[in-house]
C-alpha positions as CSV (number, residue, x, y, z in Angstrom):
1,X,49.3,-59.4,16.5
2,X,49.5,-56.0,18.0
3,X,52.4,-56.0,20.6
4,X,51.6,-53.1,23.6
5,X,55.6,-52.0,25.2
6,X,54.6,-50.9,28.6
7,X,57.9,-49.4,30.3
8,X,56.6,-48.7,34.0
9,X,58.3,-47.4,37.1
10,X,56.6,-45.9,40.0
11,X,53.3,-45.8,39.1
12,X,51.4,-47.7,41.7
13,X,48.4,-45.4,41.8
14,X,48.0,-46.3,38.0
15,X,49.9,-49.1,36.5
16,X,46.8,-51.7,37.5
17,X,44.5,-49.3,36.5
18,X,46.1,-49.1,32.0
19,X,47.4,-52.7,32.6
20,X,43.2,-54.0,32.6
21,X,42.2,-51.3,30.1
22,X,44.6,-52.8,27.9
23,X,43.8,-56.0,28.6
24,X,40.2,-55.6,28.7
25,X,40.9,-54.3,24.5
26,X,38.8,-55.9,21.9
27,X,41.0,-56.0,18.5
28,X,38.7,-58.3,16.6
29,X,40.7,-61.0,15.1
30,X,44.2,-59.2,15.7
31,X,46.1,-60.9,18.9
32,X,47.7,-58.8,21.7
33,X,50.7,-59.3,23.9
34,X,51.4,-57.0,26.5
35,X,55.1,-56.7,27.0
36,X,55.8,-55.0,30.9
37,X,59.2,-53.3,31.3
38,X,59.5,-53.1,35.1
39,X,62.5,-51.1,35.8
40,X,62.7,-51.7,40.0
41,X,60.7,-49.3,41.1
42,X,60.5,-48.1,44.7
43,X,57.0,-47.4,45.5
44,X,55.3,-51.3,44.9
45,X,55.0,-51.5,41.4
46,X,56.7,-53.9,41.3
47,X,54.6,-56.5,43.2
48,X,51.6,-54.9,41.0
49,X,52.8,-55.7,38.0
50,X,53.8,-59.0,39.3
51,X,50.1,-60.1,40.1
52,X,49.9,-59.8,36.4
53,X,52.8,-62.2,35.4
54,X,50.6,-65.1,34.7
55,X,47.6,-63.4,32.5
56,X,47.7,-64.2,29.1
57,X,49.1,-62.4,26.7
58,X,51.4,-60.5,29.5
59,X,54.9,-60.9,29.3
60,X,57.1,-59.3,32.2
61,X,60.8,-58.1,32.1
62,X,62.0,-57.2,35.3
63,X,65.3,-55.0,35.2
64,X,67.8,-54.8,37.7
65,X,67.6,-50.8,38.3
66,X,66.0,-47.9,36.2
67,X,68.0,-46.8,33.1
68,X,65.6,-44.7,31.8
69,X,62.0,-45.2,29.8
70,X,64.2,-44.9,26.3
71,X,65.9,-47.9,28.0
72,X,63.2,-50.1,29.0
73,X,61.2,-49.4,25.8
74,X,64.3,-50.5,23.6
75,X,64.2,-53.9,26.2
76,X,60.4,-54.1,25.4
77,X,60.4,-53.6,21.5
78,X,63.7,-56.2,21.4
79,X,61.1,-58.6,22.3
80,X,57.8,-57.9,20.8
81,X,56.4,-61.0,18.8
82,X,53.8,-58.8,16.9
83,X,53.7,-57.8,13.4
84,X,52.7,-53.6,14.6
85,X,54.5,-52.5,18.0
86,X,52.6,-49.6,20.1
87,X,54.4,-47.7,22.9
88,X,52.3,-47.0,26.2
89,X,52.8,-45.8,29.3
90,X,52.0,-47.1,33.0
91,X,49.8,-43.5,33.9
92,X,46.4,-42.4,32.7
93,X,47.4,-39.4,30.7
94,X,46.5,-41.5,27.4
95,X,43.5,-43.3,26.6
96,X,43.5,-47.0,25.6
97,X,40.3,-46.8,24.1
98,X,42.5,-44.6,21.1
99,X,43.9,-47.8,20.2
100,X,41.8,-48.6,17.4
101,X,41.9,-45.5,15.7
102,X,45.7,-45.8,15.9
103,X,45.8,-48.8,13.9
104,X,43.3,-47.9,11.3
105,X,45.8,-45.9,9.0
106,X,47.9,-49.4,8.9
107,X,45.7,-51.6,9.2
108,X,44.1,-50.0,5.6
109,X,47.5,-49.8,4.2
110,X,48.1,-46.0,4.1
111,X,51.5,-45.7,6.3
112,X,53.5,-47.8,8.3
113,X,54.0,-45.1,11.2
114,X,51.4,-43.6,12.8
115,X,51.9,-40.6,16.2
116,X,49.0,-40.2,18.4
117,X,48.5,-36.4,18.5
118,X,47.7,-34.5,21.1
119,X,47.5,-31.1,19.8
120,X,43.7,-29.8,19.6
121,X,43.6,-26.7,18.2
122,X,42.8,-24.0,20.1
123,X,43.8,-25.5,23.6
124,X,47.1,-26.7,25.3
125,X,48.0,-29.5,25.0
126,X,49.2,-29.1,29.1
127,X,47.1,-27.3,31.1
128,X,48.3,-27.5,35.0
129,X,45.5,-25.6,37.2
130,X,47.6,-25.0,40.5
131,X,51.1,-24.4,38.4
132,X,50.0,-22.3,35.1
133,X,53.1,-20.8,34.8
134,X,54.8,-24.3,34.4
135,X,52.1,-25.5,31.7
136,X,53.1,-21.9,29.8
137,X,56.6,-22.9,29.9
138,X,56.0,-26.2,29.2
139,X,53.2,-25.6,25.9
140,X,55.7,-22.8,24.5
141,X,58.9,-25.4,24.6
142,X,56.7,-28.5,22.8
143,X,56.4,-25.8,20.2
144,X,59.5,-24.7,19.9
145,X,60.5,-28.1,20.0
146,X,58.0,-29.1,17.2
147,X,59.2,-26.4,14.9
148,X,63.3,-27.2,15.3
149,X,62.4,-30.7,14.9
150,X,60.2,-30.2,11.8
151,X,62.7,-27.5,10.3
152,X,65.7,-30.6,10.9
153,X,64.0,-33.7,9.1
154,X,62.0,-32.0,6.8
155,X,58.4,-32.8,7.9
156,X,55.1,-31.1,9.1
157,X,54.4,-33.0,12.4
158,X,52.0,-31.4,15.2
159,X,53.3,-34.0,18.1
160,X,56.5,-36.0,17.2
161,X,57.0,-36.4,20.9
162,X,54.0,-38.2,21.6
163,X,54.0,-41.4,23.7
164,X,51.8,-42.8,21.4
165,X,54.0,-44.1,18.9
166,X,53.0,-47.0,16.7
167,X,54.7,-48.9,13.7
168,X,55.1,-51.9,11.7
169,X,57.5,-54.1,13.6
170,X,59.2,-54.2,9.8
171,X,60.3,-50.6,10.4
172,X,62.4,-51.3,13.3
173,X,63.9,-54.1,12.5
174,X,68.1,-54.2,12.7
175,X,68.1,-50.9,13.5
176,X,70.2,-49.6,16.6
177,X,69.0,-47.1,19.1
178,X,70.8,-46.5,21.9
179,X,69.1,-43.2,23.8
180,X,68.2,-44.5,27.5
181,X,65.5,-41.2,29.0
182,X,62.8,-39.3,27.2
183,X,65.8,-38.5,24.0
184,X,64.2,-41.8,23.1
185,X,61.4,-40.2,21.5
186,X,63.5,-37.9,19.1
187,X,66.1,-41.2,18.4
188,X,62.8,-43.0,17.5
189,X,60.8,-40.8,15.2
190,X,64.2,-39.5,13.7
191,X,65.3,-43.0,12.8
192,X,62.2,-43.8,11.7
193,X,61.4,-40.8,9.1
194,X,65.1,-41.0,8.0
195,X,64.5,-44.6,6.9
196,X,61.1,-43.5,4.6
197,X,58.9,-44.0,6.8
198,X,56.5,-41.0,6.9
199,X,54.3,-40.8,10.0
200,X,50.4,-39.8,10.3
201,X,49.1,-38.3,12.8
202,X,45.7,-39.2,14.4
203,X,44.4,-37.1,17.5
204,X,44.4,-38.6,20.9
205,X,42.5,-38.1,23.8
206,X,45.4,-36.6,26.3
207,X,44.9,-35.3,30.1
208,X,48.2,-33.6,31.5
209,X,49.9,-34.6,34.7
210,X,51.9,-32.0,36.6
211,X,55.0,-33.0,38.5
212,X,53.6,-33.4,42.1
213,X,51.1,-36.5,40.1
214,X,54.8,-38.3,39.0
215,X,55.3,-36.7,35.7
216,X,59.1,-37.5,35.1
217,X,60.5,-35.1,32.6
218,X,63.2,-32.8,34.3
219,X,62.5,-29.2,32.8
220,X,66.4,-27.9,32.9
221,X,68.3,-31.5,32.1
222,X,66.2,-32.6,29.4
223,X,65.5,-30.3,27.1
224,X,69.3,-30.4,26.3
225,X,69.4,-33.6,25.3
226,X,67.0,-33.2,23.4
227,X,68.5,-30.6,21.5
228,X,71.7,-32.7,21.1
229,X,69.9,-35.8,19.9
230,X,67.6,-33.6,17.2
231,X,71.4,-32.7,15.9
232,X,73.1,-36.2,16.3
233,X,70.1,-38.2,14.9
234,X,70.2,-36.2,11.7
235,X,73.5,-36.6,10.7
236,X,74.5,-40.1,13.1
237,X,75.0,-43.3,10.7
238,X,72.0,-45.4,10.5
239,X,73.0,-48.6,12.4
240,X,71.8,-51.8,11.5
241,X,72.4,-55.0,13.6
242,X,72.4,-58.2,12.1
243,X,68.9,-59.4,12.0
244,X,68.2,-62.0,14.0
245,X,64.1,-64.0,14.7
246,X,62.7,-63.1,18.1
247,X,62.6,-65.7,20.7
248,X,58.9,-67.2,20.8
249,X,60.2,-69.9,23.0
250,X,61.2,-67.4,25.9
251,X,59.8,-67.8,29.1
252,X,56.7,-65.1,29.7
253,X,58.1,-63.5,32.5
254,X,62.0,-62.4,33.1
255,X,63.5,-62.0,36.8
């Protein structure tokens, strides 16, 4: 079964919208749960996602306050029932139908750990037609970014931060993460590639969202913590908790 971790927090104008696609998915004989992290948002998503509760397969948590995606996603994964996880946002930047072609590589066997890349060569990967200068700073940072990633865990990878991120629930089992914003992403594929698991990369159709559209990244806070958890997720301790079988009893919705 192919568990979908859906952290979601004002996006009204979208969250219906990826919630059907995905449900809408044909996986042949693979199941699907959709696992909802609503974090309290402030703009009805909240009563959107509720409409939802009851569908099958969908299984809501509803937090308290927002913490953060990194947070919400770490709530999602802790309760995915499915043998491969897949991380997926409430917007429209990604496109469900990539799905398949995501699970091929471990479906056939040939890695564990897939990215969904969004690098096409010869065009941005962000391209922002009433703020170019902010898709400039933006393209030239996800390189630099790629390269002082690549140069710290010893890998070639086009897109480590990809939303698209999908993995054998195997890989992440016991294992500790505790980064709560978008520093999730480095804690994640870090972890992951420290513990042997070697990710492929499979392009992915990807249109950009500027700022003023509810993109969520903040350009000058960020980027530091990234750097910090590139450095700390290199050298940090891998932490394993003690494993424990995931609750298939639990009610499908959480208030």
């Amino acid at each position: 079964m192919l568990s979908v971790v859906m952290a979601v927090y004002n996006e009204a104008h979208t969250v219906a919208d990826v919630i059907e696609q995905v449900l809408k998915l044909d996986l042949g004989e693979r199941g699907l749960e959709l696992i909802i992290v609503e974090s309290n948002s402030t703009d009805g998503t909240r009563d959107i996602v509720k409409s939802f509760e009851d569908a099958p397969g969908v299984k809501v948590i509803y937090q308290a306050k927002p913490q953060g995606k990194g947070f919400a996603v770490r709530a999602g994964m802790d309760a995915a029932l499915g043998d491969v996880v897949l991380i997926q946002d409430g917007d429209l930047e990604y496109s469900v139908s990539d799905y398949p072609a995501l699970l091929k590589p471990i479906e056939l066997g040939e890695t564990s750990f897939v990215l969904g890349s969004r690098h096409v060569r010869g065009r941005p990967i962000r391209h922002f037609a009433d703020a170019r200068l902010t898709g400039f700073v933006l393209n030239t940072a996800h390189w630099g970014f790629t390269a002082l990633f690549d140069l710290t865990y010893g890998v070639r990878l086009r897109d480590p931060f990809t939303m698209y991120k999908v993995f054998r629930r195997e890989c992440i089992e016991g294992l500790e993460f505790t980064s709560d914003r978008f520093d999730f992403d480095w804690e994640l594929v870090a972890k992951l590639i420290r513990c042997g698991h070697r990710p492929i990369e499979v392009p992915v159709t990807y249109t950009s969202r500027d700022f003023k559209s509810g993109k969520k990244v903040r350009m000058w806070r960020d980027p530091v913590t990234w750097i910090v958890a590139c450095a700390k997720f290199r050298v940090a301790p891998i932490v394993r908790r003690p494993a424990t079988a995931p609750d298939e009893t639990a009610p499908s919705s959480r208030r």
